[in-house]
N, C-alpha and C positions, 0 to 999 in steps of 0.2 A: 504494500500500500504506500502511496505516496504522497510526501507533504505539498500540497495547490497552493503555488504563487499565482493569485489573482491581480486582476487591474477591472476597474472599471471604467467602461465602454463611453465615450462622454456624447456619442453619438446615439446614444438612447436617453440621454440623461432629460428627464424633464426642465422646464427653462428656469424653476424656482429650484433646482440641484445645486449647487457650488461644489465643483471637482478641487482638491489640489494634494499635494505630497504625491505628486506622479501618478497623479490618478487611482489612489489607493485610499483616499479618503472622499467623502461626499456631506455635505450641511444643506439642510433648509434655509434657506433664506427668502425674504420679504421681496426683492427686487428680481425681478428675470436677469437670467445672464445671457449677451446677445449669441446664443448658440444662433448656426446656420439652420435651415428645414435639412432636416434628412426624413426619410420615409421610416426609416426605424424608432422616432422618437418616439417617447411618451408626450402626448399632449395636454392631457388632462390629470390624469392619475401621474402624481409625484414617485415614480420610479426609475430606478437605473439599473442594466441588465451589466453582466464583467462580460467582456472577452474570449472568455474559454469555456468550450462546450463540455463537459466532463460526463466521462465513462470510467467502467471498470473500478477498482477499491480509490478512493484518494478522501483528505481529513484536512480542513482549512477551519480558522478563527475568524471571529469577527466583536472588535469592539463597538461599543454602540451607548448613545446618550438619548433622553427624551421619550419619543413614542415610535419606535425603528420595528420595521418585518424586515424577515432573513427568511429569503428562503431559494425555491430552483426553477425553474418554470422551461419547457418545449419552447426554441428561438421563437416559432409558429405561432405565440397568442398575441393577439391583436395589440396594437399600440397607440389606436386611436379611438375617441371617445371616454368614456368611466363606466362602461358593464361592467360585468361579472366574467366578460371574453379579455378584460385588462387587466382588472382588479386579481394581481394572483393569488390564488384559495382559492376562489371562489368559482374554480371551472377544473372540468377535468384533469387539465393539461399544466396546475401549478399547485406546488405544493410551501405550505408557511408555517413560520412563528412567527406571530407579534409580542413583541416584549415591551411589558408594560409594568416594570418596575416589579412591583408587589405579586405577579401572576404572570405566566404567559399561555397564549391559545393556540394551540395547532389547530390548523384549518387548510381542506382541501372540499374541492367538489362543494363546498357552501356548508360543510358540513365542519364544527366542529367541537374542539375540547377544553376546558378550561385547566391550566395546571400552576399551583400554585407555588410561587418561590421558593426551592426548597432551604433549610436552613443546615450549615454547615457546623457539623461536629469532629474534635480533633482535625483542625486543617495542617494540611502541609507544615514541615517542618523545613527551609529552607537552609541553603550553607551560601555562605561566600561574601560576595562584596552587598550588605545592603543601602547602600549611600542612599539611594533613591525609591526603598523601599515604602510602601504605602502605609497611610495612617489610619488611624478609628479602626485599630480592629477590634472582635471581641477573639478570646480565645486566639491569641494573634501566632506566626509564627516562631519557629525556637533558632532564630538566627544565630549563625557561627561565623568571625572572621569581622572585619573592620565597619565598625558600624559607626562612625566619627561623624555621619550626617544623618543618622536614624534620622526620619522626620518625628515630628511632635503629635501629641493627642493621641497617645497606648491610654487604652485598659487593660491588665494586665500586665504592665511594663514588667521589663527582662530586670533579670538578679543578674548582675554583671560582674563578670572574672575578671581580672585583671588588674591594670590603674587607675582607678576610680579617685583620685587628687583630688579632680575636679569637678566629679559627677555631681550635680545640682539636688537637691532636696525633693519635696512633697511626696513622702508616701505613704500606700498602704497598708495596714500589712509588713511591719518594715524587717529588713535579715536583724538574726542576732547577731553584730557585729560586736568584735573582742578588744582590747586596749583602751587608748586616749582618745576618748571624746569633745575634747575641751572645747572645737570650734563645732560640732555637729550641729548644723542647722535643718532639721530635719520641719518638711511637710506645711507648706506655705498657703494660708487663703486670702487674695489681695494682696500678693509679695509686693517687695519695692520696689521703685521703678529707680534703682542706683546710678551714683557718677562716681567715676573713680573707685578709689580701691574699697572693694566692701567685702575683704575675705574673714573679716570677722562678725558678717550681718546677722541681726539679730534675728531667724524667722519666727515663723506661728505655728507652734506645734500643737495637735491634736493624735492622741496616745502616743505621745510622745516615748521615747525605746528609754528601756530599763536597764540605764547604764552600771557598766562593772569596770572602777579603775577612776581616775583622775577625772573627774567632770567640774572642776572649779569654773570652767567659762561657758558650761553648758546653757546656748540660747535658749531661751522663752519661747512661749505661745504666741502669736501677734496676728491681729485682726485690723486689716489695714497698715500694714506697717508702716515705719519713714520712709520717704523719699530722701533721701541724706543727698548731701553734697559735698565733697572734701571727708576729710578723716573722721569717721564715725564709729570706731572700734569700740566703745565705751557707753555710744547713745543709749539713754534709759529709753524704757519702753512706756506701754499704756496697758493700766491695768484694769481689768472689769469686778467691780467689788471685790477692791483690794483688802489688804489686811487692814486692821487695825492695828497699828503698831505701837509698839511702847520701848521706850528707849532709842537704844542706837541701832538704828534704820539704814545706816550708811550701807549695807550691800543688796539693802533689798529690791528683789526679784522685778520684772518688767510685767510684760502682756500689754500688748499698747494697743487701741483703736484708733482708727483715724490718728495717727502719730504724727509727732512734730516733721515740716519739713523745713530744717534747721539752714539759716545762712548768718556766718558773722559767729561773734562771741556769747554765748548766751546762758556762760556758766550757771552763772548763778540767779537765770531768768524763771519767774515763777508764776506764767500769766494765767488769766480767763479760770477760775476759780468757781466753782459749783459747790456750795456745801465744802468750804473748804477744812481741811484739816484742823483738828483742835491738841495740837503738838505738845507733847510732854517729854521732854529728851531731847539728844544731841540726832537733830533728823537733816542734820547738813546738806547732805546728799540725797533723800530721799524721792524717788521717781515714781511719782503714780499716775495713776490712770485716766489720761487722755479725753478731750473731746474738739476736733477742730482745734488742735495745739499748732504753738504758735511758729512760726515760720522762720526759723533759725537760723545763721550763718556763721560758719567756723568752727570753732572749736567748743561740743558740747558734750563734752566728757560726762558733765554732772548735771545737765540741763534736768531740772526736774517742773512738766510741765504740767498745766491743763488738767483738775483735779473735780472727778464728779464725787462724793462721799467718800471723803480723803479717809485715810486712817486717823484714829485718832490714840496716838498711842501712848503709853503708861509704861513706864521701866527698859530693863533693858529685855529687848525682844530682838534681839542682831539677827536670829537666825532661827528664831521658833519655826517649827516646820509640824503640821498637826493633820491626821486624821485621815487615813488609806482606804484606797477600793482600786483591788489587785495592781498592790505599789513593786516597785519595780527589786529588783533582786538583786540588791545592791551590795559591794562587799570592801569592808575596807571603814574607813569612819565616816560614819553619816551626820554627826552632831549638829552640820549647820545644814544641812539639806532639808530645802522647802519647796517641794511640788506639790503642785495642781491640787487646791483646793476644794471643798465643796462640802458645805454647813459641815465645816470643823469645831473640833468642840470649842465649851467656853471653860477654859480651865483656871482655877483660882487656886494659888498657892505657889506649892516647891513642886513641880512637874516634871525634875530635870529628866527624868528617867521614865517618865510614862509615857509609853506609847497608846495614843487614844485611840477609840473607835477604829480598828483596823477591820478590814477584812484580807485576806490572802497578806498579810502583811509582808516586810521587806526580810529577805535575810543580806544585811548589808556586808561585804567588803569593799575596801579602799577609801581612801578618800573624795568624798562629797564634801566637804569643806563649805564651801562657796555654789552646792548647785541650786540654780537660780529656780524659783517654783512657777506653779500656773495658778493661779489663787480664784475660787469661785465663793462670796459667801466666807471670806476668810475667818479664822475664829477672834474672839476676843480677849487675850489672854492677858492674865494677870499674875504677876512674880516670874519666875523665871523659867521659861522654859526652853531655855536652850540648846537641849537635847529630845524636844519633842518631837515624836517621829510624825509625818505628815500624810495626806491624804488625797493619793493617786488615782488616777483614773487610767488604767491600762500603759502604764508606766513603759519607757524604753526597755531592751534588756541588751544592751551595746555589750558587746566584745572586741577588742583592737584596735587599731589604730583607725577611726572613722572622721578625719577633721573633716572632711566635707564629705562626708555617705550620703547613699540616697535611699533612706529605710520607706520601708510601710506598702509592701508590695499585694496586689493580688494577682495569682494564678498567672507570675512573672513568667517569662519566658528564660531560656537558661541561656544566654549570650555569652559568646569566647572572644578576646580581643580586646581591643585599647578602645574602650566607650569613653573618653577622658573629655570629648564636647558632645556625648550624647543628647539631645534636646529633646526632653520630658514635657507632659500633661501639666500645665499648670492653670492655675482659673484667675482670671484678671492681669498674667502674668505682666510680668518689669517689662519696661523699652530703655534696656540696661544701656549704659553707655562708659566704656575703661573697661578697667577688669573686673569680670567677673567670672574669675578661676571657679569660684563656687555657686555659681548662679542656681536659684532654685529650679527644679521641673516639673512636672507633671501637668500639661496645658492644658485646659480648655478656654475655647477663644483664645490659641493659640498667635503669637509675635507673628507679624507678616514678613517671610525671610523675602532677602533677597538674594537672584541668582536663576539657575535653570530648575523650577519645579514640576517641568513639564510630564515628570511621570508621580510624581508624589500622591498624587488620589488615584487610584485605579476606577475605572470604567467597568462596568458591567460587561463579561466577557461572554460567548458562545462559541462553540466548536461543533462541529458538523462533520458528521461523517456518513460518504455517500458509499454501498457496496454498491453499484448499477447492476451487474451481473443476476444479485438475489431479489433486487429489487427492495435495498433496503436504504432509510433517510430518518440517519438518529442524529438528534440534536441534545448536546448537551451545555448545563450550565458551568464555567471552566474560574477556579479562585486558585491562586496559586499553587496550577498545577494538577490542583483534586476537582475530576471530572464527577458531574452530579450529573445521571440520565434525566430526561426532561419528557421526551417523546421520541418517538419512534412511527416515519409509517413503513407498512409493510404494501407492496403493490407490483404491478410489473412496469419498468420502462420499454420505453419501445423511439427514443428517439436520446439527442446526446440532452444534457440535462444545464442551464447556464443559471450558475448563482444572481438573486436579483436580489434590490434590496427598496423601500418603502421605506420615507419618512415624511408621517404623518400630522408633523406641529411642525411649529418655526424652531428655529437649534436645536433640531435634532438632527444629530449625526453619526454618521455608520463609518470606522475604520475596518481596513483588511489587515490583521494582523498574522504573524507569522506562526507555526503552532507552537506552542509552549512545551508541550507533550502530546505529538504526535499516537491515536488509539492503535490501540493493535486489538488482536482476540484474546489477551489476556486478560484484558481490563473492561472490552466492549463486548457485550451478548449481540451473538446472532441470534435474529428472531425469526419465528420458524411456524409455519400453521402446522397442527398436529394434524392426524389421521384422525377423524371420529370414528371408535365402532359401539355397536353394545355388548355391554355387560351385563348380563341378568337384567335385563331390561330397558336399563339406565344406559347412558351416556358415557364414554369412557374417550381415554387419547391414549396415540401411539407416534412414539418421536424416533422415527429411522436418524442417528446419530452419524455422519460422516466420519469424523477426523476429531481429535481432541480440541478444548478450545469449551468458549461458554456459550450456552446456547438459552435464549428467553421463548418460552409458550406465549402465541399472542392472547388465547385463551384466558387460560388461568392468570399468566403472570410470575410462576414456574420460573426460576432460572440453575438450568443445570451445567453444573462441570463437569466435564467430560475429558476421561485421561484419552479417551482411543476411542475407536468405531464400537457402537452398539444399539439395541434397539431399547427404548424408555417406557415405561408401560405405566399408566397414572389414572386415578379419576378419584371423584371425593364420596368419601365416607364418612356417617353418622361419628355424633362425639357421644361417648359413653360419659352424661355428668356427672352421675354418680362416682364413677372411678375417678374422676377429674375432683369432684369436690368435698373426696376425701384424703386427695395431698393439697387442700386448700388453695384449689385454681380451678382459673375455668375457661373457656374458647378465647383467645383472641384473634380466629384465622378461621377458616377449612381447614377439616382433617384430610390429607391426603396420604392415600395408598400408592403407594409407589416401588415399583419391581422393573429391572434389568439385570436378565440373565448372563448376561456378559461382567455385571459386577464395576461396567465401565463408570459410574457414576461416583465422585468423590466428594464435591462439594454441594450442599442443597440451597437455597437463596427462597425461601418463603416470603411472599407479602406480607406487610403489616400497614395499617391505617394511624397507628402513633403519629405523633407529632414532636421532635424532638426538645425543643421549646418547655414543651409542656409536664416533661417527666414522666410519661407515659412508657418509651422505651426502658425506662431504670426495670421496671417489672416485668419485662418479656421473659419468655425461654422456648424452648421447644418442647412439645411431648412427644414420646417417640413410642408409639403404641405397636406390640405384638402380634401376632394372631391366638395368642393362650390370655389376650387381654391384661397381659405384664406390659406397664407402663415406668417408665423413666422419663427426667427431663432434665434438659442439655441444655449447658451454658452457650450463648450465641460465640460463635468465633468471633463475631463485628457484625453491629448494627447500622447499617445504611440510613439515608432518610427513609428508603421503599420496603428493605427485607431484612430478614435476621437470616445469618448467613452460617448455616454450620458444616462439620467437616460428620460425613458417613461412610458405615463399612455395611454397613447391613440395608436390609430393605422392609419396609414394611408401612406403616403410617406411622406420617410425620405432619405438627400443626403447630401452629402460636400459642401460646398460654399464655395468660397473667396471674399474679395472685388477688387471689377472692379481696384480702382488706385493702389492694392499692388503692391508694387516692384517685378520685373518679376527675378525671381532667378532657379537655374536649380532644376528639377522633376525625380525622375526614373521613367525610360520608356522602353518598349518594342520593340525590333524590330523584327518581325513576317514577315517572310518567306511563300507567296504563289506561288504553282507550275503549271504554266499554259499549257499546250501541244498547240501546234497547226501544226500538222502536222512535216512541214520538220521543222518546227521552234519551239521556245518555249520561255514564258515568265514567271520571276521571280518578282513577285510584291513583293515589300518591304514596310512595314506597320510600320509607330511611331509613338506609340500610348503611354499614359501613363500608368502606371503598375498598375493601379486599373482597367482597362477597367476587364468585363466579358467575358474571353478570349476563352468560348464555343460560345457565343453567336457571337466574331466576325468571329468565326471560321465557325460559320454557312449562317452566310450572305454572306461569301465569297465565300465559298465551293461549285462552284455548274459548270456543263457543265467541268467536268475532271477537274477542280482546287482542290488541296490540298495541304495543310499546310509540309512546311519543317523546322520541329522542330530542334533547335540549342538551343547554350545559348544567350537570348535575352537579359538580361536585360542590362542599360546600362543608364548613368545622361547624359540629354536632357536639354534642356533649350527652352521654347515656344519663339516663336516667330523670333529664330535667324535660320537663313537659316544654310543649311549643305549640303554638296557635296559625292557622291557614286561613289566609283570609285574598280577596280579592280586592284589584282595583281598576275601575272604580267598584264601590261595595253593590255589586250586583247581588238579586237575589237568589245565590244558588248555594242550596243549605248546607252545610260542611258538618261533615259528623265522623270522630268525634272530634269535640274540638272546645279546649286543648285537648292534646295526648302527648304521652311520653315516647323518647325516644329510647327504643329498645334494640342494643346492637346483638341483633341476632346473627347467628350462620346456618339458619336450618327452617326455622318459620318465616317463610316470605310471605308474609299475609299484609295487605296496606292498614298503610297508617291512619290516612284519612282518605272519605269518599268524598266528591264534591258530584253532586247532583247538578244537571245542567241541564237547560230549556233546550227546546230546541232551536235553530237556524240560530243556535251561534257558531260563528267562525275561528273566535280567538279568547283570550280568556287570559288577565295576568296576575299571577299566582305572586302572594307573598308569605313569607315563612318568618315568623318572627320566635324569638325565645324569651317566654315570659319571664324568667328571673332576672335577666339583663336587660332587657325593653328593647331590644334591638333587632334588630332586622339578619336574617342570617342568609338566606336566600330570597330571589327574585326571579321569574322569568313568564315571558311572552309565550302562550302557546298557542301555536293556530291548529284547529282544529281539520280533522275527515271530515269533509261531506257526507251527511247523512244519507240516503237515499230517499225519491221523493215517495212520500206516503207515508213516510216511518216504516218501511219496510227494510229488513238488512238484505248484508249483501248476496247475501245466498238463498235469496229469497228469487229475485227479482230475475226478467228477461233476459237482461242483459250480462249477468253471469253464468246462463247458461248458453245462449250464442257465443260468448266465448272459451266456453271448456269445450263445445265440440271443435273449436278451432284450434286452442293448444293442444289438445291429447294429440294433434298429427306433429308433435315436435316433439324431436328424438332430446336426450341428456344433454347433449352440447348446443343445441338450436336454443332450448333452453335457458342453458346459462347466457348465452348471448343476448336470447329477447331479455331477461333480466336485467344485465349490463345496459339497455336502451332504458330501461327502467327509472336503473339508480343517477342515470345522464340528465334525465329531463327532456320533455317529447313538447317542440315548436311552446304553446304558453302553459302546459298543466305542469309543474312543479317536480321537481323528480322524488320518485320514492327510495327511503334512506338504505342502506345497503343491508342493514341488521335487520330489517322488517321483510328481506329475502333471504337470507342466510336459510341453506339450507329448505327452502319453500321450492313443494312439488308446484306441479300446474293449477292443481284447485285454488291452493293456498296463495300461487299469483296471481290467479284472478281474482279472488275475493280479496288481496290488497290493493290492485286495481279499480277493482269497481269501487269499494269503498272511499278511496283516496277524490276517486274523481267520476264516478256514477257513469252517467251516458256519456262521457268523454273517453271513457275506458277505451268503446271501440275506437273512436278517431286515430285514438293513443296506438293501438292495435294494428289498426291496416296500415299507420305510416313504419312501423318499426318491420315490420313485415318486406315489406318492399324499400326498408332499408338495409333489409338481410339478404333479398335477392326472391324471397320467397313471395313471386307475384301470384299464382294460383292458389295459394292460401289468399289470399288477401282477396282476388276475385271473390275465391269462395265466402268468404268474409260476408263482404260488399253484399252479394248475390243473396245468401242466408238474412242481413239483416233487411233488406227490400222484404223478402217473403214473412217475418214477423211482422214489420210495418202494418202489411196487409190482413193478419190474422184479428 
């Protein structure tokens, strides 16, 4: 198979197109571009066809922004006007995806499917240079190798090896780092917007790490910090009900909002006073808590500013430190260490030694001497309490030498290499200017860099891969690297096939990109129509296996590995719940029977209807049921967004399970449309079912006494057990019962959920599905109705399906299939009928879709496909026969 270097064709490009990068990209735009007339253009319909007619295996990429269709279309469809002979999908001869962000819709023949974005779990782990790698991931890559220009805005930011000097702050989560922490400025909200050297900044910590060793300089909490200018190493902070201090105050601790931003000398400046302090003691130095503090210049060592409900402190309180919740694991002398406060007690007396209200309290080594606190509600303390131990809230727990670490990580990535200007997530971050060897990180509303960013956001990717030979067109979703299957159709080509592409709004635009990972059949299922036979009655499949490689049931849905040639033997079988719901599980799938005597079968790939988002997958497994009714159940090798994917040596029934107590979280589901006649009346049974069901099989249980199936787009997230309400608009009156009802994800009772009673001579009817606990609307759709026949008579009543069964019974099996084929096309204005509503349908059963579909039009329908087959003597006959009823 071969990787397709495309170009698009600028000689078909519609005039609102814009080609450029050598004709390998295309944009909407407002204005016409003065293309010349050529005869191949599009005129109306905003499409561009490539260059190269493609056959045989080949696999191309395509980026894409806004409201873009990707798909292949026959040179041969028209290029003038806006039908459905331009429009491609929407005719025989073109097949599509439109991507539309949230969902995308395969569509051919007018016919199609809704598939919703799948969501990515465990993605690619890449290696090597990521300078231009992309941002906002979640669960993001596990990069290896120089990452000096990571972009900004990780969730999950990487635990970084290496020299981390001057890796920037704000984290989650943060490592247990070992040694001196004295300048650790960890986890910034509103960092500063710095000038000059600020490698001693003071930031804003929130759970700030549970330092082990030398933390005398250990920065504060800080909400809004300074904007400093000039030498700041020393700048006091802004405290949010600070302590109340008594004595000498001279080292006490910062936390500053809205902080000073200082120019000039302003030692011993003490402005804009709220409830200001009522000072008892030597409080020289003392720095509190901030509001709109004053605008400082030079040197403000001791600047103590801008005071809302100052302390008011009483004796010597240097370093009172009071009242833990899970304080940090400190080792070494703590005496003067005062963290993070919060309703610390009110202690009176000689305290030197009591450690208040802890919980998880500290076990300290080293010296704290000087570590600086976070104070919420500080206590009120009286006499000395100089060795009171204080009151944390998720305290550091540092090991090492961290003067500029970047703690507090979630579900980091594990990066190798010199991240030493990695550029972190930060929220409000600096528009730093000098050094900032330690600048904080973690962005959102990330610094607008400058330089080439032209790859830093990735685009919504697809990858397409054509077999022509099998007549196969699978599109997948493509994120670094990990291909997520989307659709697939299965059909026969019969001419070469030319990528084309649709864009449907203004800026929106389609690149050709190169393949990233070229599929093979190691990774890509061939899809495959089984053999139907019966089985004691029932319905069964039989997969003649070529060559090893992975092979997808269009059917079921079935994906098997296959080490070698052999033949596959499957069909579905009853769930025994009793066995099931006494290892505390119960369905989440079909149970299928599965045997090959050749033993070629190694890997299984079962549907599931989970949603990965939702938690649903955590509770999967397989059951693997015997013929002595000895049941086991197997852990998934790997769960996909589509199937749970396990490795077997045996053969027997295999299905989905979950456990009985999982948390009930919402499924995609089906909601399946059947068409009832009854005379002057008529009913629409609505069927939600979950999106694994085998959707021939419910089609066949349902299908019988003039029911059939009115294909729409179904799918749509369900949630079992929660009732939902069916209602019409406008509020016609056609009685819906019952209503509400629950939705009950069966795999064996296909019985409808709701009936909706309907008058007669209506033609269309639009359904809304709303879920009552959420108020919301969960599905919607447009359904036009069969033509009744006139009289209220069905169709197997009436003249005109019997004049036409004496005229199919003279068509052999293959004349058959073909008048079918004229069927599913659409005959001059009667609408074509869908291909599933022939599947498998003798003569009687095409005729009675016919008549029904379109009553005395049936024949017109008849004598032209007839003698679009060559077969004029039937059609005389035809002709001849319906003169002589006429006359009866």
């Amino acid at each position: 198979m071969g990787r397709c270097d495309l170009t698009l064709d600028p000689n078909t490009a519609h005039r609102n197109l814009s080609l450029s990068e050598g004709n390998r990209r295309v944009e909407r735009v407002k204005e016409e571009q003065p293309y010349p007339d050529q005869p191949e253009r599009f005129d109306l319909v905003p499409h561009v066809l490539c260059r190269e007619g493609l056959t045989g295996r080949c696999y191309w990429e395509v980026e894409w922004s806004g409201l873009a269709d990707i798909g292949v279309t026959y040179k041969g469809n028209s290029r003038k006007g806006d039908g459905s002979f331009c429009d491609f999908g929407y005719n025989n001869k073109s097949w599509r995806l439109a991507c539309r962000g949230n969902h995308y819709i395969a569509l051919h023949n007018n016919e199609y499917t809704t598939i919703p974005a799948p969501h990515l779990i465990n993605p690619p782990q890449p290696q090597g240079d990521l300078s231009s790698s992309t941002p906002h991931l979640i669960n993001p890559p596990q990069p290896q190798g120089d990452l000096s220009s990571s972009p900004p805005h990780l969730i999950n930011p990487p635990q970084p090896q290496g020299d981390l000097s001057s890796s920037p702050p704000h984290l989650i989560n943060p490592p247990q780092p070992q040694g001196d922490l004295s300048s650790s400025p960890p986890h910034l909200i509103n960092p500063p917007q710095p000038q000059g050297d600020l490698s001693s900044s003071t930031p804003h910590l929130i759970n700030p790490p549970q330092p082990q060793g030398d933390l005398s300089s250990s920065p504060p909490h800080l909400i809004n910090p300074p904007q400093p200018q000039g030498d700041l190493s020393s700048s006091p902070p802004h405290l949010i009900n600070p302590p109340q201090p008594q004595g000498d105050l001279s080292s006490s601790p910062p936390h500053l909002i809205n902080p000073p931003q200082p120019q000039g000398d302003l030692s011993s400046s003490t402005p804009r006073l709220i409830n200001p302090p009522q000072p008892q003691g030597d409080l020289s130095s003392s720095p509190p808590h901030l509001i709109n503090p004053p605008q400082p210049q030079g040197d403000l060592s001791s600047s103590p500013p801008h005071l809302i409900n100052p302390p008011q402190p009483q004796g010597d309180l240097s370093s009172s430190p009071p009242h833990l919740i899970n304080p940090p694991q400190p080792q070494g002398d703590l005496s003067s260490s005062t963290p993070r406060l919060i309703n610390p007690p009110q202690p009176q007396g000689d305290l030197s030694s009591s450690p208040p209200h802890l919980i998880n309290p500290p076990q300290p080594q080293g010296d704290l001497s000087s570590s600086p606190p976070h104070l919420i509600n500080p206590p009120q303390p009286q006499g000395d309490l100089s060795s009171s131990p204080p009151h944390l809230i998720n305290p550091p727990q540092p090991q090492g030498d961290l003067s500029s670490s970047t703690p507090r990580l979630i579900n980091p990535p594990q990066p190798q290499g010199d991240l030493s200007s990695s550029p972190p997530h930060l929220i409000n971050p600096p528009q730093p200017q000098g050094d900032l060897s330690s600048s904080p990180p973690h962005l959102i509303n990330p610094p607008q860099p400058q330089g080439d960013l032209s790859s830093s956001t990735p685009r919504p990717r697809v990858g397409v891969f054509l077999d022509w030979p099998t007549g196969t067109l699978s599109f997948y979703k493509v994120y670094c690297g990990l291909m997520t299957h989307l659709y697939t159709f299965q059909t026969i080509f019969t001419e070469p096939l030319y990528p084309t592409f649709g864009l449907q709004h203004p800026h929106t635009s389609v690149s050709l990109g190169f393949a990233s990972n070229p599929v093979s059949s190691e990774t890509v299922p061939n899809h495959f129509e089984p053999e139907i036979y019966s089985h004691e009655g029932k319905g069964a499949y039989r997969f003649q296996c070529p060559s090893a490689g992975l092979f997808q049931c269009s059917i079921t849905g079935l994906v098997f590995r296959m080490e070698g040639e052999g033949e596959v033997l499957y069909r579905t079988v009853h769930w025994d719940r009793k066995l099931l719901s006494q290892s505390g599980k119960r369905p989440a799938g079909p149970l299928f029977n599965i045997d090959c005597p050749q033993k070629a079968v190694c890997q299984l790939h079962l549907p599931h209807c989970q949603i990965h988002s939702g938690g649903g997958c955590d509770f999967l497994s397989v059951a693997h049921v015997t013929e002595d009714d000895i049941i086991e159940f197997l852990p998934p090798h790997e769960i996909t967004d589509t199937h749970v994917i396990i490795s077997i040596t045996g053969f027997s029934a295999y299905g989905d399970v979950t456990d009985e107590d999982a948390p009930i979280s919402p499924i995609l589901a089906h909601v399946l449309l059947f068409y009832q006649p009854l005379g002057k009346r008529s009913i629409l049974n609505v069927l939600l079912l979950p999106s694994n069901v085998v959707r021939k099989e419910v089609r066949e249980l349902i299908e019988r006494d003039g029911i059939r199936e009115i294909l729409t787009t179904s799918l749509c997230t369900l949630t079992p057990k929660q009732e939902y309400t069916l209602s019409t608009n406008p509020a016609d009156a056609h009685p819906i019962q019952p209503n509400p009802a629950k939705f009950v994800d069966s795999y064996e009772n296909y019985v409808p959920t709701f009936q909706l009673f309907i008058k007669p001579v209506v033609e269309e009817v639009n359904l809304l599905l709303e879920e009552n606990k959420a108020d919301k609307l969960v599905w919607n759709g447009l359904i036009w109705l069969p033509v009744t026949p006139p009289g209220g008579a069905t169709a197997g009543t009436t003249k005109v399906h019997f004049l036409l069964i004496n005229i199919l019974k003279e068509l052999g099996q293959s004349d058959l299939k073909t008048f079918q084929w004229y069927l599913t096309k659409g005959v001059d204005e009667f609408p074509s009928i869908s291909v599933g509503l022939l599947e498998g349908a003798d003569n009687l059963v095409t005729v009675d879709r016919m008549v029904s579909f379109h009553d005395e039009g049936a024949v017109k329908i008849t004598l032209k496909i007839l003698r679009e087959m060559g077969l004029n003597s039937l059609a005389e006959e035809l002709k001849k026969q319906r003169k002589l009823k006429k006359q009866v």
